[in-house]
C-alpha positions as CSV (number, residue, x, y, z in Angstrom):
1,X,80.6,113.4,75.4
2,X,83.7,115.2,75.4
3,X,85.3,117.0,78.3
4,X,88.1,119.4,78.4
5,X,91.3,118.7,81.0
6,X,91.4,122.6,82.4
7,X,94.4,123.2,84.9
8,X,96.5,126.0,85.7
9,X,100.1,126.6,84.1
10,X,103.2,128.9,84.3
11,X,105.1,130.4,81.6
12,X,108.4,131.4,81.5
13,X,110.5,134.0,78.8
14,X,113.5,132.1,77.4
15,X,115.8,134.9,77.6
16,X,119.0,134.9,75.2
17,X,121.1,133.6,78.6
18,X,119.3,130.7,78.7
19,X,119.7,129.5,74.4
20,X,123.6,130.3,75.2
21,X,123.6,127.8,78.1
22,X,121.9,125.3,75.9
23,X,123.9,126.1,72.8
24,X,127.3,125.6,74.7
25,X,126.1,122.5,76.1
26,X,125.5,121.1,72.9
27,X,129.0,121.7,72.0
28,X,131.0,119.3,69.8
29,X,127.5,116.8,69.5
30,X,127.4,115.7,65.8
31,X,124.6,113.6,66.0
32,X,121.2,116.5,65.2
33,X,118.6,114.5,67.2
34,X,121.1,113.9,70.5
35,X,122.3,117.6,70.4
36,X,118.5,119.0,70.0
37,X,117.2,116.5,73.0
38,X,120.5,118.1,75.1
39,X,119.2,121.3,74.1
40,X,115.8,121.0,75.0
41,X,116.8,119.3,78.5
42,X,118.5,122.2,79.0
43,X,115.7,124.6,78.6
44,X,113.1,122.6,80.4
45,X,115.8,122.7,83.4
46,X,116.1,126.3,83.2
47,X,112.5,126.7,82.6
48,X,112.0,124.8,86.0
49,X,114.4,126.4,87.8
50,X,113.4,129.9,87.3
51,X,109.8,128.7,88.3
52,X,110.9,127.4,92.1
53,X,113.4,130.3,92.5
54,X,109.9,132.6,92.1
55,X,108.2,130.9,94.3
56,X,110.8,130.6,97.0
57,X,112.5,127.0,96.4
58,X,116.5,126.7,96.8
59,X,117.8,124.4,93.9
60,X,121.1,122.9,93.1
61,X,123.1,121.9,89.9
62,X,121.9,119.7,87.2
63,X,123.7,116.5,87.4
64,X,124.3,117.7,83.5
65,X,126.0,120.5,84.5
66,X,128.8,118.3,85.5
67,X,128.3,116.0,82.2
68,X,130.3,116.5,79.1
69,X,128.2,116.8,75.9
70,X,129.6,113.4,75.2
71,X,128.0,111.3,78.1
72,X,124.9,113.5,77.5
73,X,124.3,112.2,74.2
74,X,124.0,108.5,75.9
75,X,121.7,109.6,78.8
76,X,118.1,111.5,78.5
77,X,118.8,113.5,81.8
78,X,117.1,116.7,82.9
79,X,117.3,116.7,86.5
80,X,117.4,119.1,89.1
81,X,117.9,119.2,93.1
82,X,115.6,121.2,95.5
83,X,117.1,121.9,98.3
84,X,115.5,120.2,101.3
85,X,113.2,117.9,98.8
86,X,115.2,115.9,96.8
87,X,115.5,115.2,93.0
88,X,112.9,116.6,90.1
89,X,112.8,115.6,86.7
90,X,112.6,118.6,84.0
91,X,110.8,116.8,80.7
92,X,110.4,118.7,77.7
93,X,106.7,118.4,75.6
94,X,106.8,120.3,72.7
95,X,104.1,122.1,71.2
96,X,102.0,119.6,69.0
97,X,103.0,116.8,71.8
98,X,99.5,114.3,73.6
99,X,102.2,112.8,76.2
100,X,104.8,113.4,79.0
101,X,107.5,110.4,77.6
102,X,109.6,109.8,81.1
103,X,113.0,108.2,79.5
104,X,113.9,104.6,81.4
105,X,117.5,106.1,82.8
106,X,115.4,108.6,84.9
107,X,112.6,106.4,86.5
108,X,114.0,106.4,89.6
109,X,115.3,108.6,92.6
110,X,112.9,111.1,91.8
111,X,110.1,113.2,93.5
112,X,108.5,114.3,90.7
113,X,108.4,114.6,87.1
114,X,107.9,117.8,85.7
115,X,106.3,118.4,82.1
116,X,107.8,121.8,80.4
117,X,106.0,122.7,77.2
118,X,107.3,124.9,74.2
119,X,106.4,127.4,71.5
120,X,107.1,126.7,68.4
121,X,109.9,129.3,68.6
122,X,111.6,128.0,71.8
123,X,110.9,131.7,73.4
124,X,108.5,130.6,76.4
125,X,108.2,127.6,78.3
126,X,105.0,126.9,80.0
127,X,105.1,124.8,83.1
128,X,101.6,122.4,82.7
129,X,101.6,120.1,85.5
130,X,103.7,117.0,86.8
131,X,103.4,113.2,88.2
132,X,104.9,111.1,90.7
133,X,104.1,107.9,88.7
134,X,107.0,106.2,87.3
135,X,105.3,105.3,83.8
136,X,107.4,105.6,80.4
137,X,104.4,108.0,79.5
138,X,101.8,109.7,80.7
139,X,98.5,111.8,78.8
140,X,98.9,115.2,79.5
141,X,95.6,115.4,80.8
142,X,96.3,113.1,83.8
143,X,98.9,115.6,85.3
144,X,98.6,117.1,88.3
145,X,98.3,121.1,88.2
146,X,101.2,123.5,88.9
147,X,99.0,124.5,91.9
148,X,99.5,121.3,93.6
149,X,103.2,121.0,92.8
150,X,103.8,123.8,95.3
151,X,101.7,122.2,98.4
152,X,103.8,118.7,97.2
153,X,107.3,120.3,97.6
154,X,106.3,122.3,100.1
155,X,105.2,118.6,101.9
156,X,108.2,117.0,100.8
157,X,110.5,119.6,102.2
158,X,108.4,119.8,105.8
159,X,109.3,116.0,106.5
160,X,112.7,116.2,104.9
161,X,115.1,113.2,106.5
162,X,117.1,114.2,109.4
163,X,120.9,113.5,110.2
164,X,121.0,112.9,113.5
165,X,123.8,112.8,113.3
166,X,124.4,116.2,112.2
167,X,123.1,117.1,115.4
168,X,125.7,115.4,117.7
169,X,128.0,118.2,115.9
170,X,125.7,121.2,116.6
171,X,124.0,121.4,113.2
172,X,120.6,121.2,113.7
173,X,117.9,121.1,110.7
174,X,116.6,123.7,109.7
175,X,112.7,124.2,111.6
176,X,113.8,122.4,114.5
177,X,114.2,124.4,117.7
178,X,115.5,124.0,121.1
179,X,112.6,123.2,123.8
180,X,112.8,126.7,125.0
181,X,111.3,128.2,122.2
182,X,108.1,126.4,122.1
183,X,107.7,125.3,125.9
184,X,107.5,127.8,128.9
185,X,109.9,127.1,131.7
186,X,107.5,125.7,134.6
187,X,107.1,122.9,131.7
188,X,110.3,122.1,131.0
189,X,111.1,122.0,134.8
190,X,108.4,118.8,134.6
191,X,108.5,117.2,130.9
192,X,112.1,117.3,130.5
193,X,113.4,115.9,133.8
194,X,115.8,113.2,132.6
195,X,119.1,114.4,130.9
196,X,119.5,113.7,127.4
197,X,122.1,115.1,125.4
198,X,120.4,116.9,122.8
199,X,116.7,117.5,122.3
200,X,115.6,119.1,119.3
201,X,111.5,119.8,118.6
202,X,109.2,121.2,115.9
203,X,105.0,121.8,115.2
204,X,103.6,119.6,113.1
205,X,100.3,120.3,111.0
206,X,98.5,116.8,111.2
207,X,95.5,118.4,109.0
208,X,91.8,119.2,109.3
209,X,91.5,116.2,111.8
210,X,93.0,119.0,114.4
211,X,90.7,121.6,112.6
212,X,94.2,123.4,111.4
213,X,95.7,122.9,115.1
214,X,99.6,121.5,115.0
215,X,100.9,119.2,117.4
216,X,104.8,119.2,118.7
217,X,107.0,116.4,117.6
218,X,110.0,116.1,120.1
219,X,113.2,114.0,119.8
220,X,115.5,113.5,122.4
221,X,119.2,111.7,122.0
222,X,121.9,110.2,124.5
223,X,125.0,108.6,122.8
224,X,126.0,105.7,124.5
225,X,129.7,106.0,123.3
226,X,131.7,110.0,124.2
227,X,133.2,109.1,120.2
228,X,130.1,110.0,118.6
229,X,129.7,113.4,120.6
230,X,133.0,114.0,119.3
231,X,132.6,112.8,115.8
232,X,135.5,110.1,116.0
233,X,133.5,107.5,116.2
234,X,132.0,107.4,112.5
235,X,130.8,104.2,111.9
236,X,130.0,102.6,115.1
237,X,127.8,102.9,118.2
238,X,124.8,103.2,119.3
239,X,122.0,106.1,120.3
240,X,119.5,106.0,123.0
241,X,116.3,107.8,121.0
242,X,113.2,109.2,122.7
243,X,110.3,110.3,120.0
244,X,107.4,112.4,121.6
245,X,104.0,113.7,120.5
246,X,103.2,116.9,122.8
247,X,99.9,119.1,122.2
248,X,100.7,122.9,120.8
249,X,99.7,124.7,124.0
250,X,98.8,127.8,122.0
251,X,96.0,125.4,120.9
252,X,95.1,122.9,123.6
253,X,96.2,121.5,126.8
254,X,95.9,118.0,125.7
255,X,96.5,115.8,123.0
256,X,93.5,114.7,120.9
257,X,92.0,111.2,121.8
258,X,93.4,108.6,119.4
259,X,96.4,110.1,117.9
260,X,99.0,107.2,117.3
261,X,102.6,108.0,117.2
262,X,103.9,105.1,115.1
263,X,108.0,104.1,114.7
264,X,109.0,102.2,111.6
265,X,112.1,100.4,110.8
266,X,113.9,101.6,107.4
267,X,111.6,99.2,105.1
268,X,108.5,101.1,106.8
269,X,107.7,98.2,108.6
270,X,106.0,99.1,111.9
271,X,108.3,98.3,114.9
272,X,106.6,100.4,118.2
273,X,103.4,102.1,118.4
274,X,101.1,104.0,121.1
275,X,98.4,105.8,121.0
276,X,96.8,108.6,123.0
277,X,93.8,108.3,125.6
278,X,91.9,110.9,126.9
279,X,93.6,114.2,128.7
280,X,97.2,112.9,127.4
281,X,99.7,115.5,128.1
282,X,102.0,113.5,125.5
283,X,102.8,110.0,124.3
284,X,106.3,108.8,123.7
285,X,108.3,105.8,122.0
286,X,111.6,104.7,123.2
287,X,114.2,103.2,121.4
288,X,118.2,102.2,120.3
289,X,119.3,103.2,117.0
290,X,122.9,102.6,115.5
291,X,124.8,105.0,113.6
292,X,123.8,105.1,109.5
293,X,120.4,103.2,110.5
294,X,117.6,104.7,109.2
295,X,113.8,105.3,110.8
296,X,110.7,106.9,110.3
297,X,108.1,108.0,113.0
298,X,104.4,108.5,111.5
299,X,101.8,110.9,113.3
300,X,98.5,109.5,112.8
301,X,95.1,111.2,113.5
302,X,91.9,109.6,111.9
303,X,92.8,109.8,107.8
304,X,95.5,112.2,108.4
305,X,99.2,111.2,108.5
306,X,101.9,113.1,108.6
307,X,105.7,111.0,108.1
308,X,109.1,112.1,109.3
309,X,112.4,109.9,108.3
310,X,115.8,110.1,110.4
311,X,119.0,108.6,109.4
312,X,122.0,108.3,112.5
């Protein structure tokens, strides 16, 4: 029996701006087959980009875009930065084309791998579907729709890593909000007793475990060294960390019964963990961290998990 791979797509015009850019990147390439694949990257990165700037995504530069044609005639390179989310790999598929071909220079540092299909004439590009796997090819029938790619950066960019250490300077991440703005003052008077030097917070969707409810993931930090308040101290010392898990009290006055608040080392081995009994205003997980070590802090409710990653 034979069954047909339906998904959604998105097609873009390929206006006259976008030929120029890939015509004057071209430049000075005498070799036909390395100036068409720099001309194709091109579109497929244009292609892309005009697809998250619709639907809201902030992107950066190409790495291409700081390339001369020269070094883009070694390299198969088509990437592109989303803000927040990290690195996404643009792959042309031309019209008459089975497979998404993923070029070995590129397997790696990426959060996705996006396939961009063409007309015949090179006028529209039509965004199929894309893949996390790391595989020199891929069928385009195993892609994941364009549908999905949205909830996926959308993911990605929710449990972007934090600098903490960008918040010893006053730059917070953005979503993360001072204690005031989620909890009323006759709580903070109680939860927040002991002086820390900056606590930041933010609600956290855990999933249909919590029937669509968020939680409230609160971090607290105490320098143990004035230097790295000030920023002098850049590459030593040490921070006093406390993680919390508090319920949303829009939602509930407790947390659920079983939620696990988890801390992992930078290999995502599991170093501290506690888990909630029943009536739990909060849980919490203390620990040292020193300045470029990296964590991560899992919040875990039945099947659903949701990950966050710091770096000091």
């Amino acid at each position: 029996m034979n069954t047909k791979h339906e998904q959604t797509s998105f097609t873009i015009p390929l206006s006259i701006e976008a030929h120029e850019k890939a015509n004057q990147r071209k430049q000075g390439i005498s070799n036909t087959e390395d100036g068409k694949k720099i001309y194709l990257n091109t579109l497929a990165v244009y292609a892309v980009n005009y697809y998250l700037d619709c639907m809201g995504f902030e992107t950066k530069g190409s790495n291409a875009d700081n390339s001369n044609p020269w070094m883009l005639s070694l390299i198969d390179l088509a990437d592109l930065e989303v803000k927040n989310v990290g690195k996404i790999e643009c792959r042309p598929v031309l019209s008459d084309a089975e497979y998404l071909e993923i070029p070995t220079e590129v397997r790696a540092d990426r959060v996705a791998y996006i396939a961009v299909q063409f007309n015949q004439s090179l006028r529209e590009a039509k965004i199929l579907g894309f893949t996390t796997q790391q595989l020199a090819r891929i069928h385009l029938s195993q892609l994941q729709p364009v549908d999905d790619l949205l909830d996926y950066l959308t993911a990605k960019e929710a449990t972007a890593k934090v600098n903490i250490r960008e918040w010893m300077k006053g730059v917070f991440t953005e979503g993360w909000l001072n204690v005031e703005e989620i909890f009323n003052p006759r709580e903070l008077s109680f939860r927040f007793a002991r002086n820390f030097s900056v606590t930041r917070c933010k609600k956290v969707d855990i999933g249909l475990q919590l029937n669509g409810e968020s939680v409230v993931l609160l971090v607290k930090l105490n320098p143990k060294n004035q230097e790295i308040i000030d920023g002098e101290n850049q590459n030593q010392g040490e921070i006093d960390i406390i993680v919390q898990v508090h319920p949303d009290r829009e939602k509930s006055v407790a947390l659920p019964t079983g939620l696990k608040l988890v801390v992992n080392d930078e290999n995502g081995k599991e170093v501290d963990a506690v888990t909630s009994r029943q009536h739990d205003d909060w849980v919490e997980i203390t620990l040292s961290a020193e300045l470029n070590e990296e964590f991560g802090v899992d919040i875990i409710l039945g099947e659903s998990k949701v990950t966050q990653e710091f770096v000091v």
